[in-house]
C-alpha positions as YAML, in Angstrom:
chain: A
units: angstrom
residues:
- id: 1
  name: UNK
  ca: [10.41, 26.27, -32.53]
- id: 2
  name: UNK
  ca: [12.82, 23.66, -30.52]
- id: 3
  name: UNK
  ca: [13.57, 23.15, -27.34]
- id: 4
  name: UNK
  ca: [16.54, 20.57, -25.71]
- id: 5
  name: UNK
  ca: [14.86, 17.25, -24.74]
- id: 6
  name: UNK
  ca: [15.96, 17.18, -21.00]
- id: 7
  name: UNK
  ca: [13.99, 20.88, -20.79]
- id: 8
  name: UNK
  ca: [10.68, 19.78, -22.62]
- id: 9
  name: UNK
  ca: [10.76, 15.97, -20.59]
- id: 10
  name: UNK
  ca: [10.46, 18.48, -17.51]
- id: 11
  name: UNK
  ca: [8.57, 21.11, -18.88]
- id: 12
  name: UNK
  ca: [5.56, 18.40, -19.73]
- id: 13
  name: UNK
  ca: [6.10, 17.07, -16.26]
- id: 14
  name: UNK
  ca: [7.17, 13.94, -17.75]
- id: 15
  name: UNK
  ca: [10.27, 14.07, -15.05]
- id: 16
  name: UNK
  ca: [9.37, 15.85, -11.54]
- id: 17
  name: UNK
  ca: [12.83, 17.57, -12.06]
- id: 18
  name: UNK
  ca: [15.35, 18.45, -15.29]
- id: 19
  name: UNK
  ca: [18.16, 16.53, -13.76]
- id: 20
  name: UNK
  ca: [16.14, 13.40, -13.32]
- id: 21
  name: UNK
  ca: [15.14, 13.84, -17.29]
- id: 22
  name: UNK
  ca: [18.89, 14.20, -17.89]
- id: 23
  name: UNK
  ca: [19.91, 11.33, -15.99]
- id: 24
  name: UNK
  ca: [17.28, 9.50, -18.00]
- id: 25
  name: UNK
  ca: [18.92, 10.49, -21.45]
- id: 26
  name: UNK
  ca: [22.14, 9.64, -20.17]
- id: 27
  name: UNK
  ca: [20.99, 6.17, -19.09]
- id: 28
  name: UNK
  ca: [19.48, 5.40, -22.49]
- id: 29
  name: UNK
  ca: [15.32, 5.40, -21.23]
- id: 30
  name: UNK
  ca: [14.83, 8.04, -23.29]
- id: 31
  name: UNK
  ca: [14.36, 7.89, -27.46]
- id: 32
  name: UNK
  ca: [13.46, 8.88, -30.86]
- id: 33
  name: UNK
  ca: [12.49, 6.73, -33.53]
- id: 34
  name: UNK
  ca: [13.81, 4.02, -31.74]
- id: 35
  name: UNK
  ca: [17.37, 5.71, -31.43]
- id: 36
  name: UNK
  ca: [18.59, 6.68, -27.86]
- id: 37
  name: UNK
  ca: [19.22, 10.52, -27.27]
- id: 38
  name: UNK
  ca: [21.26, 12.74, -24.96]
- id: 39
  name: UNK
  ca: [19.82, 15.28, -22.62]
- id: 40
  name: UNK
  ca: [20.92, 18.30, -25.42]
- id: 41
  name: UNK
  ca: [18.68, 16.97, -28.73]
- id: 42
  name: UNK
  ca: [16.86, 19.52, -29.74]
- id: 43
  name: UNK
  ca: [13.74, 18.40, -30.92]
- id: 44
  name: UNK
  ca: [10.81, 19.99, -32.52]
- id: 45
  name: UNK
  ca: [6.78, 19.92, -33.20]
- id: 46
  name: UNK
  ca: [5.53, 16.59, -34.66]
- id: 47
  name: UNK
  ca: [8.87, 14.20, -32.95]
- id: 48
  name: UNK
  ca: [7.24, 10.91, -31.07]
- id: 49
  name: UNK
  ca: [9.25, 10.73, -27.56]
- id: 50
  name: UNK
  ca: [9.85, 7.60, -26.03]
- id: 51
  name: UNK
  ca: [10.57, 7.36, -22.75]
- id: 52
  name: UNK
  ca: [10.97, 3.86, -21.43]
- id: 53
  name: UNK
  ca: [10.12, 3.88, -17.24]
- id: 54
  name: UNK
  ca: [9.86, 0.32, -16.64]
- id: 55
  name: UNK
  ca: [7.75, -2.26, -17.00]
- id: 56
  name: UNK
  ca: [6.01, 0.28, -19.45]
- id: 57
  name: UNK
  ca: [7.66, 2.69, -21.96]
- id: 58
  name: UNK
  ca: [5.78, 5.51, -23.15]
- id: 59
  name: UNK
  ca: [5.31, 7.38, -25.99]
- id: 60
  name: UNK
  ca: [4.97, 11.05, -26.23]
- id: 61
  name: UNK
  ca: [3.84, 13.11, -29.35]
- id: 62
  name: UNK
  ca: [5.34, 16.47, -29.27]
- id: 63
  name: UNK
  ca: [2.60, 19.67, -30.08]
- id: 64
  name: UNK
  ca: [4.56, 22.62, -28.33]
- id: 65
  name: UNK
  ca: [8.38, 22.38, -27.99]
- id: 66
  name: UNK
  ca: [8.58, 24.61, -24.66]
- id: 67
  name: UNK
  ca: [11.26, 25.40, -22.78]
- id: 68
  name: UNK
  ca: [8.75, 26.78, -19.49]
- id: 69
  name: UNK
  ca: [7.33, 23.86, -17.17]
- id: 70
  name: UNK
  ca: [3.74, 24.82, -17.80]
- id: 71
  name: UNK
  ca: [1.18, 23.81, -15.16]
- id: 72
  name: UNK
  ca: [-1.12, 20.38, -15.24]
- id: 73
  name: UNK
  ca: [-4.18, 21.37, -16.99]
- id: 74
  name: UNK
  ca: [-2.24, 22.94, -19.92]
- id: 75
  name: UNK
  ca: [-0.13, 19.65, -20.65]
- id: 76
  name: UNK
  ca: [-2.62, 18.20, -22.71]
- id: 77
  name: UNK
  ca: [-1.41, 21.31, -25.42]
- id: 78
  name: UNK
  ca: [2.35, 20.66, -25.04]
- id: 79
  name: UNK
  ca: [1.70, 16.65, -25.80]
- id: 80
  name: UNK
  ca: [-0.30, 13.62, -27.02]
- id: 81
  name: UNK
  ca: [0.34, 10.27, -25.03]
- id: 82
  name: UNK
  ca: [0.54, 7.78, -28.01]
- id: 83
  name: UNK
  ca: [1.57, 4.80, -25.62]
- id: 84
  name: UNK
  ca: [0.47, 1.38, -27.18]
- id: 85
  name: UNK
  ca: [-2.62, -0.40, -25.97]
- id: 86
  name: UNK
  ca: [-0.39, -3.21, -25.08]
- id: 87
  name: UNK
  ca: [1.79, -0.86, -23.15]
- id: 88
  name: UNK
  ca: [-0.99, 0.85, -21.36]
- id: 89
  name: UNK
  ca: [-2.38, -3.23, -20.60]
- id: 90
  name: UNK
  ca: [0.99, -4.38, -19.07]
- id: 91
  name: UNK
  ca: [1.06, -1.01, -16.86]
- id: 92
  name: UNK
  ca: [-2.54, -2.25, -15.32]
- id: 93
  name: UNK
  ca: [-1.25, -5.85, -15.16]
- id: 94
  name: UNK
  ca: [1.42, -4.38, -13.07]
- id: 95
  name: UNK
  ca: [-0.53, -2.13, -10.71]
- id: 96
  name: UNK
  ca: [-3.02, -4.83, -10.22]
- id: 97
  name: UNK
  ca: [-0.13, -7.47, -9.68]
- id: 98
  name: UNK
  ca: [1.90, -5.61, -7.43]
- id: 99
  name: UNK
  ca: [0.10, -6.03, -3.91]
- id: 100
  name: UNK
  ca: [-1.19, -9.75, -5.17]
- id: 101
  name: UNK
  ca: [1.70, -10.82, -5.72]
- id: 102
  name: UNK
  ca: [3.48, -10.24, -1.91]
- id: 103
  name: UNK
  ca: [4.73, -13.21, -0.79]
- id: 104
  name: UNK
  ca: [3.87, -13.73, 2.90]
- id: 105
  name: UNK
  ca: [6.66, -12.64, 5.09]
- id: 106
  name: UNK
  ca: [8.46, -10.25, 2.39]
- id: 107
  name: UNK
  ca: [7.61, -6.16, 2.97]
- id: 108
  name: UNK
  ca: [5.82, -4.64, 4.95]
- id: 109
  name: UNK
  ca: [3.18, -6.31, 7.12]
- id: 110
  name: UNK
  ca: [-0.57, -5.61, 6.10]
- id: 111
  name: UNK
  ca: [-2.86, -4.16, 8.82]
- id: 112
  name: UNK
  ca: [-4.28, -7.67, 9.41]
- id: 113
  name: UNK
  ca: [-0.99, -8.58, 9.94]
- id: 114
  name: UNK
  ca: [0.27, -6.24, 12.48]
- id: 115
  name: UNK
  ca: [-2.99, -6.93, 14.36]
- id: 116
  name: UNK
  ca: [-2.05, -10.46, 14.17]
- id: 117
  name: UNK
  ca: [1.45, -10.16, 15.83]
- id: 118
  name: UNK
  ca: [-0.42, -7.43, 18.20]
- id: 119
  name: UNK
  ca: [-2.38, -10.45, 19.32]
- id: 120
  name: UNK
  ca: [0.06, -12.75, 19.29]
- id: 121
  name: UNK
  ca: [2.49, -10.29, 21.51]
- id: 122
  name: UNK
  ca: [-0.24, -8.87, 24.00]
- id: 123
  name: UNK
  ca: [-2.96, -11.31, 24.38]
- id: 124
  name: UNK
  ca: [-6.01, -10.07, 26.07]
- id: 125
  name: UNK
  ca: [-7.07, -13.06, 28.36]
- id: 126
  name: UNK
  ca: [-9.08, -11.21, 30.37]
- id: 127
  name: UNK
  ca: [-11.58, -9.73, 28.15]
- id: 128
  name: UNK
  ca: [-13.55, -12.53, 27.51]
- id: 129
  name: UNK
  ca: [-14.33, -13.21, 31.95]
- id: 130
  name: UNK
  ca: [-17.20, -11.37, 33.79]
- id: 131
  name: UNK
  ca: [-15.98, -10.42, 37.55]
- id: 132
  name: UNK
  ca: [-19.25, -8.72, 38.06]
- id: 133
  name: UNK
  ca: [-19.84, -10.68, 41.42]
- id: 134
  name: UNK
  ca: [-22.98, -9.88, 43.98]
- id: 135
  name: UNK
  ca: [-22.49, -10.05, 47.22]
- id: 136
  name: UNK
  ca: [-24.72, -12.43, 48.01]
- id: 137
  name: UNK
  ca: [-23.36, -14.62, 45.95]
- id: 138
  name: UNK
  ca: [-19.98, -14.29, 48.50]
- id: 139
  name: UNK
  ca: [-21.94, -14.96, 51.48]
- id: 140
  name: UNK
  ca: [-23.60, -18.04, 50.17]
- id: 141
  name: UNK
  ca: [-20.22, -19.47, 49.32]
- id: 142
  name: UNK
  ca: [-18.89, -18.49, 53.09]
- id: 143
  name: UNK
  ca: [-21.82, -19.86, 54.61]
- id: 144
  name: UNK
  ca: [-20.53, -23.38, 53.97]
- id: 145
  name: UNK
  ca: [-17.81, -22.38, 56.67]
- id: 146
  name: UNK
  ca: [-20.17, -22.10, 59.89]
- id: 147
  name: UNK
  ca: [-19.29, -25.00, 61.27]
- id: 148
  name: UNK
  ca: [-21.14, -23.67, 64.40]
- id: 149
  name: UNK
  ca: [-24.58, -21.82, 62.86]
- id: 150
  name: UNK
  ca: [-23.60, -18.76, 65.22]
- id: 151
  name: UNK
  ca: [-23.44, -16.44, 61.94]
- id: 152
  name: UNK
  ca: [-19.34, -16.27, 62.34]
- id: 153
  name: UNK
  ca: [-17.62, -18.19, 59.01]
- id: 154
  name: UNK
  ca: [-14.11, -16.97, 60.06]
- id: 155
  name: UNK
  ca: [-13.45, -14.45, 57.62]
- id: 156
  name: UNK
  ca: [-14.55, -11.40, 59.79]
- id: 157
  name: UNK
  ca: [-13.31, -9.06, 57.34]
- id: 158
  name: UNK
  ca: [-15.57, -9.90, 54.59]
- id: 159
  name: UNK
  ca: [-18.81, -9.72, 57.48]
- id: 160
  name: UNK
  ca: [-17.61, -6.57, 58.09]
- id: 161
  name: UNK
  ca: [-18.81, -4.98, 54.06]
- id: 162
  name: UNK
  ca: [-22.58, -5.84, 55.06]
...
């Protein structure tokens, strides 16, 4: 059995759609044997695929040429991944360089950033004082204003809480 290239790169769920897996043949990331194919190849049981999605370009053995996007569990019948070791190596050297290597300032900010610039924005000054104040503590301070010891300090208003 065959089946056209674009189909089978979205039947495998290589490519989320068929146009994508055409645009891909058209742009020369797709190939056979090392020779770049368009979107109508038909290919057949047994061809090696590769499809080049950079930094890493994969390799696909062919077991079923369908035509039918078949459903995740059943693409391990429809293909093999034969991607090199190497390959496979550079792809994990990329995922594990990609958030490393952010140089400050570029993208988007991190969460400790944005709490940073939160800070730095809306400072919180006043979470740090107690005002929890007694009010004896008020009347000891007023007490220093009875210039004549008859009990009034001047500030009648603040008498008047007791």
């Amino acid at each position: 059995m065959e089946a056209r290239l674009d189909k089978w790169l979205w039947a495998a769920r290589i490519f989320k759609t068929r146009s994508i897996a055409a645009d891909a043949c058209k742009n020369g990331r797709v190939s056979i044997k090392g020779v770049k194919q368009k979107p109508s190849k038909m290919i057949k049981e047994g061809d090696v695929i590769e499809v080049r999605k950079p930094p890493v370009t994969y390799s696909f053995k062919v077991l079923k040429a369908i035509q039918n996007r078949v459903g995740a569990e059943l693409v391990p019948e429809v293909l093999e991944n034969v991607t090199t070791k190497e390959q496979l190596e550079l792809l994990e050297m990329h995922r594990i360089s990609g958030f490393i290597d952010r140089a400050r300032g570029l993208g988007r900010p991190t969460k400790k950033d944005r709490r940073d610039m939160e800070e730095f924005v809306h400072p919180e000054f006043f979470g740090d004082f107690d005002f929890d104040w007694d009010d004896d503590d008020l009347d000891d301070e007023f007490d220093e204003f009875d210039d004549l010891g008859d009990g009034f300090d001047g500030f009648d208003d603040l008498d008047a809480r007791k």
